[in-house]
C-alpha positions as CSV (number, residue, x, y, z in Angstrom):
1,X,44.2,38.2,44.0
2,X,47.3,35.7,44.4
3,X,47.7,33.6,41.2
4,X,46.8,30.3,43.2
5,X,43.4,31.4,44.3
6,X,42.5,32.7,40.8
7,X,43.9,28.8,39.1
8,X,41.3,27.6,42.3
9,X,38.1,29.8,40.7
10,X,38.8,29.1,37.2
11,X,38.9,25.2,38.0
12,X,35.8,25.8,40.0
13,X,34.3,27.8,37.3
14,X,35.2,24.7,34.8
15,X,33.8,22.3,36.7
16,X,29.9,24.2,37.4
17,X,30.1,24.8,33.1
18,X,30.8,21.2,33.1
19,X,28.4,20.0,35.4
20,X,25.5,22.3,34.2
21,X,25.8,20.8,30.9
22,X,25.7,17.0,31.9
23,X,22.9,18.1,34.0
24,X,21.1,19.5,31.0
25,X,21.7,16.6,28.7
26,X,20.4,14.4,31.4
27,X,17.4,15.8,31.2
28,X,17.5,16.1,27.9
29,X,17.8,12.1,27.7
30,X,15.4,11.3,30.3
31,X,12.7,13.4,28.7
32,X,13.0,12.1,24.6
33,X,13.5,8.6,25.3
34,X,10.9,7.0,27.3
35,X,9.1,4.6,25.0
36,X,5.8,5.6,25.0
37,X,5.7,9.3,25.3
38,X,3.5,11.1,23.0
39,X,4.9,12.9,20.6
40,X,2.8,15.7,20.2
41,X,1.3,15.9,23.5
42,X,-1.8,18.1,23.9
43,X,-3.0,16.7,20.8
44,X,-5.6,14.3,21.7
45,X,-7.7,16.7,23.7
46,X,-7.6,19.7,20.7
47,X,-8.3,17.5,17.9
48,X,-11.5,18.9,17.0
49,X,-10.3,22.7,16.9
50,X,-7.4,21.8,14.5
51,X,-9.0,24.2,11.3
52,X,-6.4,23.2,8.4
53,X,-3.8,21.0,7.6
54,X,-0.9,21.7,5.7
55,X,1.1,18.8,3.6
56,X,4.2,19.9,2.0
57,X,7.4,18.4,0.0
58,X,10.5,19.8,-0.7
59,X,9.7,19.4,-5.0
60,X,7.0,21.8,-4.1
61,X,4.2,19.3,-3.7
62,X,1.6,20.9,-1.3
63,X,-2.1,20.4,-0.3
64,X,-4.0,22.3,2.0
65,X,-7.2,20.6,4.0
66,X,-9.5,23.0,5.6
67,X,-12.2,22.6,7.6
68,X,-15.7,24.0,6.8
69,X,-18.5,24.0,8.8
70,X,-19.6,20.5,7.2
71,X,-16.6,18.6,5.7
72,X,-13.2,19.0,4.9
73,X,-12.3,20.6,1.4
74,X,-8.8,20.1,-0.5
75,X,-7.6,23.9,-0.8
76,X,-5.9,23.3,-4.4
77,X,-9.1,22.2,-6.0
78,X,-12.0,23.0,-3.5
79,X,-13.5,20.3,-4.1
80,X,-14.4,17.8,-1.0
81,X,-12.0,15.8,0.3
82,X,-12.0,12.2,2.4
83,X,-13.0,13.2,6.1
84,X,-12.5,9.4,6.7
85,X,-8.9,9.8,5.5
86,X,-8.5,13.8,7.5
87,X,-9.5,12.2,10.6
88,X,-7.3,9.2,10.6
89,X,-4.1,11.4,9.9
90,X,-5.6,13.4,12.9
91,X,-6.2,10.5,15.0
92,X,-2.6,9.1,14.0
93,X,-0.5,11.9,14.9
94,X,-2.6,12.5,17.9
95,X,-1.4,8.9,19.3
96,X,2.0,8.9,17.9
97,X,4.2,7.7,20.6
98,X,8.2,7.5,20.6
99,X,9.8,4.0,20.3
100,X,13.3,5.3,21.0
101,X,15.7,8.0,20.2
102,X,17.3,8.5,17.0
103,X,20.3,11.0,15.0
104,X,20.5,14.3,16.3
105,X,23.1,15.1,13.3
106,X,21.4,17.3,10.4
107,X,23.9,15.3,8.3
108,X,22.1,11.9,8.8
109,X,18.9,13.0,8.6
110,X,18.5,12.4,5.0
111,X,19.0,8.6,5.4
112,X,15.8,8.3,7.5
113,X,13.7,11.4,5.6
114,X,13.7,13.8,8.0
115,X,15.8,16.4,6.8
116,X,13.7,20.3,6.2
117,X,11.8,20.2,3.4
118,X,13.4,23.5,2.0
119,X,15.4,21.4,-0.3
120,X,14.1,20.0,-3.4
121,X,16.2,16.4,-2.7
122,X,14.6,16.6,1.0
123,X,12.5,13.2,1.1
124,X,10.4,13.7,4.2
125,X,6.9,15.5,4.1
126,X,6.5,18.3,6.6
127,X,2.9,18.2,8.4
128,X,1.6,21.4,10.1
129,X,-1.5,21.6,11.8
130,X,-3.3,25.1,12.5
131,X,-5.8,25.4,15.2
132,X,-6.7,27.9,18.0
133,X,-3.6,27.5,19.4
134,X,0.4,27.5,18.6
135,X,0.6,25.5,15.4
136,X,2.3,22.4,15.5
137,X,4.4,21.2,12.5
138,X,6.5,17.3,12.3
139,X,8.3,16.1,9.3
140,X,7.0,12.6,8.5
141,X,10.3,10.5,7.4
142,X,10.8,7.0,5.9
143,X,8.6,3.6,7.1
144,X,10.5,1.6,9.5
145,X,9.0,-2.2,9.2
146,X,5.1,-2.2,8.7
147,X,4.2,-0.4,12.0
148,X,6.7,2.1,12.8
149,X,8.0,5.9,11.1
150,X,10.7,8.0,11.5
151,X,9.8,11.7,12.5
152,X,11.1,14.9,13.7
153,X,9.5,18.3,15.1
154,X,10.2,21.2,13.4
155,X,12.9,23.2,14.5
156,X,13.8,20.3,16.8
157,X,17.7,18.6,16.4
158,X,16.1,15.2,17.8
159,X,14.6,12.6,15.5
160,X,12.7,9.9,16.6
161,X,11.5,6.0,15.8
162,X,7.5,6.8,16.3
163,X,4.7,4.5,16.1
164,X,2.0,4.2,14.6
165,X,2.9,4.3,10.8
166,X,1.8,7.5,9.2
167,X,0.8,8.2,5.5
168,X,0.9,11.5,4.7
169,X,0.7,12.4,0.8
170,X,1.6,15.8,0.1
171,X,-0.6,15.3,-3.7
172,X,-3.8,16.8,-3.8
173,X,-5.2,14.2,-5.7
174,X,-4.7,11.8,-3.0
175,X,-7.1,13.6,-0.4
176,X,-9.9,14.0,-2.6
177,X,-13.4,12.1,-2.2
178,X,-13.4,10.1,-4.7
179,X,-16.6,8.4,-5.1
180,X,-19.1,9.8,-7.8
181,X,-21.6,7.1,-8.5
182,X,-23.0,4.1,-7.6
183,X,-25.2,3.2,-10.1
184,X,-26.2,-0.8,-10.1
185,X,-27.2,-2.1,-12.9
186,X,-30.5,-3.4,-11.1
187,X,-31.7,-0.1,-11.0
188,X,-31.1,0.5,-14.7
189,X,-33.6,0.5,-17.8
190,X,-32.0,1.9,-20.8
191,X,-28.8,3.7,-21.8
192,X,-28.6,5.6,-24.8
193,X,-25.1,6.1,-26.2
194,X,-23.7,8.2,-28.5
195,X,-19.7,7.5,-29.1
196,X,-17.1,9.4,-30.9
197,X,-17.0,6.2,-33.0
198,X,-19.7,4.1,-34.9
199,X,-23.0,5.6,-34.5
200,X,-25.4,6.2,-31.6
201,X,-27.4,3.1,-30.3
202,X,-29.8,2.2,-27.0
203,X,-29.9,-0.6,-24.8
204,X,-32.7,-1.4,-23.1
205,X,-35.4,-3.9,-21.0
206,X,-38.9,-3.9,-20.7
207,X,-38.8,-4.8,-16.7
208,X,-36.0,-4.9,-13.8
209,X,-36.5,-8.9,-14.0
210,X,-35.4,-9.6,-17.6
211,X,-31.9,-10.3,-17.2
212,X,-30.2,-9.4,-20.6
213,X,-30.6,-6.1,-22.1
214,X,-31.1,-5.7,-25.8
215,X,-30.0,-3.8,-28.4
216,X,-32.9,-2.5,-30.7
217,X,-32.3,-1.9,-34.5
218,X,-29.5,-3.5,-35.5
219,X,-27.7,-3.1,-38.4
220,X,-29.1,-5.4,-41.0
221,X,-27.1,-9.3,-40.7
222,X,-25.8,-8.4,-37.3
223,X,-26.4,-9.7,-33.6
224,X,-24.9,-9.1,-30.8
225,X,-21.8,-11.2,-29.5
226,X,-24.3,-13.1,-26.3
227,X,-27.3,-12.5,-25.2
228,X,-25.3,-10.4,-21.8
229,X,-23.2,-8.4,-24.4
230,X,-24.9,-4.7,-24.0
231,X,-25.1,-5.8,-20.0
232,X,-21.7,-4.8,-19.0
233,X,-22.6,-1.1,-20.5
234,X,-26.0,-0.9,-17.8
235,X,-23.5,-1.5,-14.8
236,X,-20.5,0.8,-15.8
237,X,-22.0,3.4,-13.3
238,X,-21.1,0.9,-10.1
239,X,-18.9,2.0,-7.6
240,X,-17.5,5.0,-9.8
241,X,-14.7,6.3,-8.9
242,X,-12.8,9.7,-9.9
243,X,-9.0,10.2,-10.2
244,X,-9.2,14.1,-10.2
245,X,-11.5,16.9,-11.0
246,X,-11.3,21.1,-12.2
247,X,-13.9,23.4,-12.9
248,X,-16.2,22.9,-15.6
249,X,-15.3,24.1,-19.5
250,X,-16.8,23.5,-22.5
251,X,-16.9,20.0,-24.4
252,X,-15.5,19.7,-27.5
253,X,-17.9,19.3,-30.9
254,X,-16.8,15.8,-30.8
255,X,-17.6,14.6,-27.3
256,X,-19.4,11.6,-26.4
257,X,-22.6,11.2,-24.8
258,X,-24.4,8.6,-22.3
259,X,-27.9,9.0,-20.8
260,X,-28.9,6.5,-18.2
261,X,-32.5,6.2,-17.5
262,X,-33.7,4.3,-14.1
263,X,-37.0,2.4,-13.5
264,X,-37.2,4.7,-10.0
265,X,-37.3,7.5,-12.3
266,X,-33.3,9.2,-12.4
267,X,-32.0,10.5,-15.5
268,X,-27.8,10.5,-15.1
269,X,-26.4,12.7,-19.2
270,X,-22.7,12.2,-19.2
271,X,-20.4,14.2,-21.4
272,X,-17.3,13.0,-22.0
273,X,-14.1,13.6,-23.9
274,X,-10.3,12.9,-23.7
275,X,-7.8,15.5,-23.2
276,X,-4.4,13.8,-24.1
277,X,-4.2,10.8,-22.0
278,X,-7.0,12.3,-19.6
279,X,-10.7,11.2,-19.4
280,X,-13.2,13.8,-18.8
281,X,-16.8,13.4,-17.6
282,X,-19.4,15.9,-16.6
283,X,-22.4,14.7,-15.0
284,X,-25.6,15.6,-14.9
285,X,-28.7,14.6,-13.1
286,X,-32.6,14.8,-13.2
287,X,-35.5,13.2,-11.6
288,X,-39.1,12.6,-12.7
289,X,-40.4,10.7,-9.8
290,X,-40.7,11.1,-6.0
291,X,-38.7,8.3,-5.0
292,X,-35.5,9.6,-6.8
293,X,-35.9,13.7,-6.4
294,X,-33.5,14.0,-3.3
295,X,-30.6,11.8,-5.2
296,X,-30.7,13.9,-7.9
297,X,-30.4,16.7,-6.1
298,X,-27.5,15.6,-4.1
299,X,-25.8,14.8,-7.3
300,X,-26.5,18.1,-8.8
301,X,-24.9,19.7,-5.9
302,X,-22.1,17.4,-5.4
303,X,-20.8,18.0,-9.6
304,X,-22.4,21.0,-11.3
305,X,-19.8,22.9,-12.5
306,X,-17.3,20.1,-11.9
307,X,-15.3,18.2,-14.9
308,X,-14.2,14.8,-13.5
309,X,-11.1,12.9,-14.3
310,X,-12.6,9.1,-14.4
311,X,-9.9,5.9,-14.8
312,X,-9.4,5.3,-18.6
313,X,-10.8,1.4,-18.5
314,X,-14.2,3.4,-17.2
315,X,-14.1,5.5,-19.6
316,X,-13.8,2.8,-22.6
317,X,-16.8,0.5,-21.1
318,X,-18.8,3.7,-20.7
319,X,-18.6,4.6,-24.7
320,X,-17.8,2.0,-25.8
321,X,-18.6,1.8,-30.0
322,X,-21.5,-1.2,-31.0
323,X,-19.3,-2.5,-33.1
324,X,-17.6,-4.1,-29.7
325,X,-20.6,-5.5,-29.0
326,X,-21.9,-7.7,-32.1
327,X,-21.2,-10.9,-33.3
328,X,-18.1,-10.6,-36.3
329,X,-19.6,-10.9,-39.4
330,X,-18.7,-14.1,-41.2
331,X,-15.8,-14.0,-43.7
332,X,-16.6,-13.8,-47.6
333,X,-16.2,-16.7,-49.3
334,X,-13.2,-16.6,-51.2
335,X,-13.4,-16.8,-55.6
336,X,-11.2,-18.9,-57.5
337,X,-8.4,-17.4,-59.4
338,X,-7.9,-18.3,-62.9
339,X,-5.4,-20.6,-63.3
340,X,-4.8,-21.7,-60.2
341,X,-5.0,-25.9,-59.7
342,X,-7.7,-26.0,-59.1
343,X,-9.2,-24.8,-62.4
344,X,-6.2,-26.4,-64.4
345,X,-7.8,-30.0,-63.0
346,X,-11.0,-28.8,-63.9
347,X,-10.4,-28.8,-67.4
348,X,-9.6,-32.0,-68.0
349,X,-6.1,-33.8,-68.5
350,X,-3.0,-32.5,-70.1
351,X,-2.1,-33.7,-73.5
352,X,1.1,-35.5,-73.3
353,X,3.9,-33.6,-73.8
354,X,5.2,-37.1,-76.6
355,X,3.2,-39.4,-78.7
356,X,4.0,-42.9,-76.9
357,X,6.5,-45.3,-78.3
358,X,4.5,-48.2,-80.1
359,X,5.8,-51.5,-78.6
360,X,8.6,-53.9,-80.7
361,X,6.8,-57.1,-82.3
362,X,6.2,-60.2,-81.4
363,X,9.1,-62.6,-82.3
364,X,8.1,-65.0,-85.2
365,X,8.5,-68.3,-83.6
366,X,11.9,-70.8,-84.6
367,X,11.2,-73.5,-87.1
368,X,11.3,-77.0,-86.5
């Protein structure tokens, strides 16, 4: 081969390598930036064989949803977690569409979050979805405005500007259901209370349409602060709400207790205590009557065995001492102290301290 045909083939060999690769970053282009294009297509017609969901951070932060065959349960506690919130994180990613194209540099992707989350620094959280299928995994970046998020797939150099706006917290705490009770204070007739502090007490009502509750027995000279002061204490139960739970242990000697009777016939014994700045309830419930058997049931099943982490203001109002809810008792009135002005003028007045100076005579008057 003469030296002038092999210069012609390696030209011609540059210029295939050359155009081979503009080809392939054509395509490249025309397939990741078309606003609009799902982002994790296929998703929207396997939703409902997706079996677990895995959140993770680069600090180590992790929670694991599965799937049962009648809710979703949070894997680090196994305890039930918001299907409302599982399905609109499914939903979400299953309509996440791209916006535009953004880095394709490992070395910018810390400034929008989407770095891998094998670093402790990494800020992103890395979602990974396990179904029948290949499982799919996307590392949720930083918010961009109110409706838009910055994501990346796995293993994939190209980040994108995706919408809608995903929240994905990688705390367990954050996916559990949180609603315990709903108690209102309608449905109440008495509460007896035993607190850590003070001693035990009841408030109570003879029918559901007297207004106030009272507070038998007080302590001799004492009322209570208004005639609605023990009412606040009958409606504590409303719209309770837990901040974490663990498996059941044993109270401690000094624990509180609460035992809320309803006029339906539902018998609600809370135990509580405080473990550092922690408030811990355990609930139990019982039903004399028809009308309130199935809710008591549903209540034993939902939190035997369970301790649950309530908000601390909760806490307070539910054990809250009876001193908190009387009337201060009136100030002593206050003794004289000896020699003080007051007795001083009491006595009558001082003795001068000099006998007063007797006045000069008249002057005899001048002869004529």
């Amino acid at each position: 081969m003469t030296p002038r045909r092999f210069t012609l083939l390696a030209v011609a060999g540059v210029a295939v390598i050359a155009l081979a690769l503009w080809v392939s970053q054509l395509r490249h282009l025309e397939r990741t930036v078309d606003a609009g294009q799902a982002v994790l297509p296929g998703l929207a017609g396997t939703l409902n064989t997706v079996a677990e969901v895995h959140l993770t951070k680069g600090d180590g932060t992790h929670t694991t949803l599965k799937k049962s065959s009648s809710e979703w349960l949070v894997g680090e506690r196994g305890f039930p977690a918001d299907s409302g919130q599982v399905r609109k994180l499914l939903i979400d990613l299953s309509e996440l569409k791209v916006v535009e194209q953004k880095t394709r540099e490992p070395g910018n992707y810390p400034q929008i979050g989407v770095e891998d989350v094998n670093s402790p620094k990494a800020g992103g959280t890395q979602i990974e979805l396990v179904s029948s299928g290949q499982p799919l995994k996307l590392i949720l970046g930083r918010p961009s405005g109110s409706k838009s998020c910055f994501v990346r797939l796995a293993g994939e150099p190209q980040s994108l500007l995706a919408t809608p706006q995903l929240t994905a917290d990688a705390d367990p705490r954050r996916w559990l259901d949180r609603d315990v009770l709903d108690l209102p204070q309608s449905r109440v007739k008495e509460v007896a209370l035993q607190p850590h502090a003070g001693p035990a007490y009841l408030i109570t009502r003879a029918s559901a349409q007297q207004a106030d509750f009272s507070v038998p027995n007080l302590p001799k000279g004492r009322e209570l602060a208004s005639l609605s002061a023990a009412n606040p204490q009958a409606g504590v139960l409303t719209a309770l709400q837990l901040d974490d739970v663990r498996k059941s242990s044993s109270p401690p000697t000094d624990a509180e207790h609460a035992k809320f009777t309803t006029f339906d016939g539902l018998t609600l014994e809370l135990t509580g205590y405080k473990d550092g700045d922690r408030r811990i309830v355990a609930i139990k419930a019982q039903s004399g009557a028809k009308d309130s058997a199935a809710e008591a049931q549903r209540l034993t099943s939902r939190f035997s065995g369970w301790d649950l982490e309530i908000p601390s203001y909760k806490y307070d109002q539910l054990f809250k001492p009876l001193e908190e809810l009387l009337k201060k008792p009136p100030e002593p009135a206050k003794k004289a102290v000896k020699g003080t002005a007051a007795t001083k003028g009491a006595a009558g007045p001082k003795a001068p301290l000099m006998s007063p100076i007797p006045a000069a005579p008249a002057a005899a008057p001048a002869s004529k």
